[in-house]
Structures are given as structure tokens and as C-alpha cells.
C-alpha positions as CSV (number, residue, x, y, z in Angstrom):
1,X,20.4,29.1,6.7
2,X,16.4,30.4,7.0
3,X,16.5,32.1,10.5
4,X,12.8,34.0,9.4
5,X,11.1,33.8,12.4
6,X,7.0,32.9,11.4
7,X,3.7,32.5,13.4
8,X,2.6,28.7,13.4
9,X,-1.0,30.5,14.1
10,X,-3.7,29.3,11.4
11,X,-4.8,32.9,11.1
12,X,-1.7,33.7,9.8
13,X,-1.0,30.7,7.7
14,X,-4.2,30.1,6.1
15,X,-7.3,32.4,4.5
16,X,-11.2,32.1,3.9
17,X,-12.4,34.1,1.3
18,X,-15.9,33.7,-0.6
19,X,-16.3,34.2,-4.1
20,X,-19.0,37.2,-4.4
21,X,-20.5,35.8,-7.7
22,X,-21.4,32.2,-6.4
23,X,-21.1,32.3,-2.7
24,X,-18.3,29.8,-2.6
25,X,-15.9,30.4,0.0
26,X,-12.6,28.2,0.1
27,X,-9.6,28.0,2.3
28,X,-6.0,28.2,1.0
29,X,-2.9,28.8,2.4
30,X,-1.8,32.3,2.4
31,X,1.2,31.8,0.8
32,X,3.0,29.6,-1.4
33,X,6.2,27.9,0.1
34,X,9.2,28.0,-2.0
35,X,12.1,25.3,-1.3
36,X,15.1,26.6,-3.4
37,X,18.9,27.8,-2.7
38,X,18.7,29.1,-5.9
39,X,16.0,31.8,-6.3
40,X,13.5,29.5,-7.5
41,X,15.4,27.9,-10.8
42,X,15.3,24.4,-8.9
43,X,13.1,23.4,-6.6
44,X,9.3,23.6,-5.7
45,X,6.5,25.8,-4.7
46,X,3.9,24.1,-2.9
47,X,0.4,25.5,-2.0
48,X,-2.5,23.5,-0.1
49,X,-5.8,24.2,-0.2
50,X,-9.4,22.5,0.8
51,X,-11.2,20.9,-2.4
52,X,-14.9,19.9,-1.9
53,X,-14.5,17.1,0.4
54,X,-10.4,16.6,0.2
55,X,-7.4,18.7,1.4
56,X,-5.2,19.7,-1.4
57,X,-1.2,19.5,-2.3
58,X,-0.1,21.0,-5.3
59,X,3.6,20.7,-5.7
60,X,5.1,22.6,-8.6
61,X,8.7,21.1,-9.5
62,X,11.4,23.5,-11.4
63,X,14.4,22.4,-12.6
64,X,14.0,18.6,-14.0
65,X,11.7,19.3,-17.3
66,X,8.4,20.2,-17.2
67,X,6.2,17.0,-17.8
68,X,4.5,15.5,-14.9
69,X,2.8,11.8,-15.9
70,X,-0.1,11.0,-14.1
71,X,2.1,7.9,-12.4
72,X,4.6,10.0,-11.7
73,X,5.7,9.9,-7.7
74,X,7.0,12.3,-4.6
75,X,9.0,10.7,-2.7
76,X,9.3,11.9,1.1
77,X,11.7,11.3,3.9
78,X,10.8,12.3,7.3
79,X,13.4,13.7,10.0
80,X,12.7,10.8,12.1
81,X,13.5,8.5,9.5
82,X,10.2,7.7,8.4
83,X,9.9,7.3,4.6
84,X,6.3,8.2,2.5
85,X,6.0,7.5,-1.3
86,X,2.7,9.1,-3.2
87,X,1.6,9.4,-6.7
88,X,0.1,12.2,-8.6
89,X,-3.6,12.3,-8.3
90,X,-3.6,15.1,-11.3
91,X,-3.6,14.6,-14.7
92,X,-0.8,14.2,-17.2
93,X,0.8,17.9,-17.7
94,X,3.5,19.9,-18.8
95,X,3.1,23.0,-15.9
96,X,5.5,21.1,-13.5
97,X,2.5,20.5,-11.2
98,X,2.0,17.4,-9.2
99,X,-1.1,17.4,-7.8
100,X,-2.1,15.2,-4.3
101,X,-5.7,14.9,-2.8
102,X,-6.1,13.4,0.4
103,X,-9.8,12.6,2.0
104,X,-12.8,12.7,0.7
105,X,-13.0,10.2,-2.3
106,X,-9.4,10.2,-2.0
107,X,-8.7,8.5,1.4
108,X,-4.4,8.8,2.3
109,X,-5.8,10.2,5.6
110,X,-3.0,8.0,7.1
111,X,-0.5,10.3,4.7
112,X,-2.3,14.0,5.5
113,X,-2.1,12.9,9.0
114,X,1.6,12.1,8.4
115,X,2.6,15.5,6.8
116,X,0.9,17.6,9.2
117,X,2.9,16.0,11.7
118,X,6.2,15.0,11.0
119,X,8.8,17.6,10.2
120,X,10.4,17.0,6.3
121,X,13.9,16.5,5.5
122,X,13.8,15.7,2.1
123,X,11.6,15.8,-0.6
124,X,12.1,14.2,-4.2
125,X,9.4,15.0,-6.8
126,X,9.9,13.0,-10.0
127,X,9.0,14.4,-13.6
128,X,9.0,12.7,-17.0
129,X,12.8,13.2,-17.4
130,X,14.1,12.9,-13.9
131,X,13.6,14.5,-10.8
132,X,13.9,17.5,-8.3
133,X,15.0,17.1,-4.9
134,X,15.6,19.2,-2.0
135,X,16.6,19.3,1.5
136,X,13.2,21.1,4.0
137,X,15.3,23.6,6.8
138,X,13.3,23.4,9.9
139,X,11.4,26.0,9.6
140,X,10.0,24.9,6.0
141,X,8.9,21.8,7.8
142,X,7.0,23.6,10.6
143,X,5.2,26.1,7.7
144,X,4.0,23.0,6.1
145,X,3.1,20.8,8.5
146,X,1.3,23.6,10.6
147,X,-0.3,24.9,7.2
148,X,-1.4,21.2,6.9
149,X,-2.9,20.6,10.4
150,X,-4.9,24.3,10.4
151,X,-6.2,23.1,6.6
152,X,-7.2,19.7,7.9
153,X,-8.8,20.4,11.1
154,X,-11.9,23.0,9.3
């Protein structure tokens, strides 16, 4: 059971920084959040980011092959019930990385809107071979969706 107690603030979920040779700055979340009993052999690490225009989701799935298509799906189930099916906007690759845009170009502001409110219960991430699938504790769920709504709201 995850009893770490965290800060929902956006300070502490998310980070500016500017890149000195271009004067770029982004936002990212600070940290990566890791959904796995087992150390990390299955499972995902997910990271969000802003893009130009877009807010970013990059899901990286371990432990179902390596190979994401670029039709490949995530399928979501919300606590509440709810259910949320989206495909990778990334290209073909074999890093385990599923990549989701949302606004912008994009649109799915419907879906951003969804995962920064809604806590997660379950997540299944499919890959060319099969598929990786775990279960959010609450506390996941709040990191993501608050990491979500502090992203989304710049």
C-alpha cells in the first residue's frame, strides 16, 4: 500500500526551466511517476510535459515487448466507472513509449480535461505483442491528475 504522503501544489509537481542557448523555456513534470509492484519490471513511467501548443503524455510500458504501433491504444478506467480509450499520437517504435498530445492541433481537450480530473483505477497500455496493465492506488491518481491540471492551466 503507497501511504507517501505528497504536495498536490504545482510548485512542487511541475518545473520551468529555459534552455540558456535558445531561450526556450518548457514546463515538465518534476518527476516521472512509476506504476509497478515490481520495481519497475512491469508497468509504466509516465511523464507530461507542455509541447508548443499541446500538453503532453508520454507513457512508457515495461513488461509486454517493446514495440508500440502507431495504432496502438491505452485503455483507461476511471474510479467512477467512467471508461476512456486513446491511441498513440507517436510514431511506430520499439522504446516502449506511447506518446498522447492533447490541444493544440491535437484537440482531446474533452480527454485532458478528463484525466486531470478523475482519479484512475486502471490503466491498460497495449504494445505490438500484448499489453501492460495496472491498478493506480490513490495517491498515483491524485499525482497525475493534479500534475495534469497545474500543466494544463499555464
Amino acid at each position: 500500500v503507497d501511504t507517501t504522503v505528497f504536495s498536490l501544489e504545482c510548485s512542487d509537481l511541475i518545473e520551468t526551466s529555459e534552455d540558456k542557448m535558445t531561450g526556450k523555456s518548457s514546463t515538465t513534470a518534476k518527476e516521472t511517476l512509476i506504476v509497478s509492484d515490481d520495481g519497475g519490471k512491469n508497468g509504466f513511467g509516465i511523464f507530461a510535459l507542455n509541447g508548443a501548443s499541446s500538453t503532453i503524455l508520454v507513457l512508457q510500458a515495461v513488461g509486454a515487448g517493446s514495440c508500440i504501433d502507431d495504432d496502438n491504444k491505452v485503455n483507461i478506467l476511471f474510479r467512477d466507472g467512467s471508461r476512456l480509450e486513446l491511441y498513440n499520437d507517436g510514431k511506430f517504435n520499439c522504446d516502449a513509449k506511447m506518446t498522447l498530445y492533447f490541444g493544440g492541433i491535437f484537440g482531446k481537450k474533452k480527454q485532458l480535461k478528463e484525466l486531470a480530473s478523475k482519479e484512475i483505477e486502471t490503466m491498460r497500455v497495449w504494445t505490438s505483442k500484448s499489453y501492460v496493465e495496472k491498478d493506480f492506488s490513490s495517491n498515483q491518481s491524485k499525482q497525475l491528475m493534479n500534475t495534469l491540471k497545474c500543466l494544463s492551466q499555464l
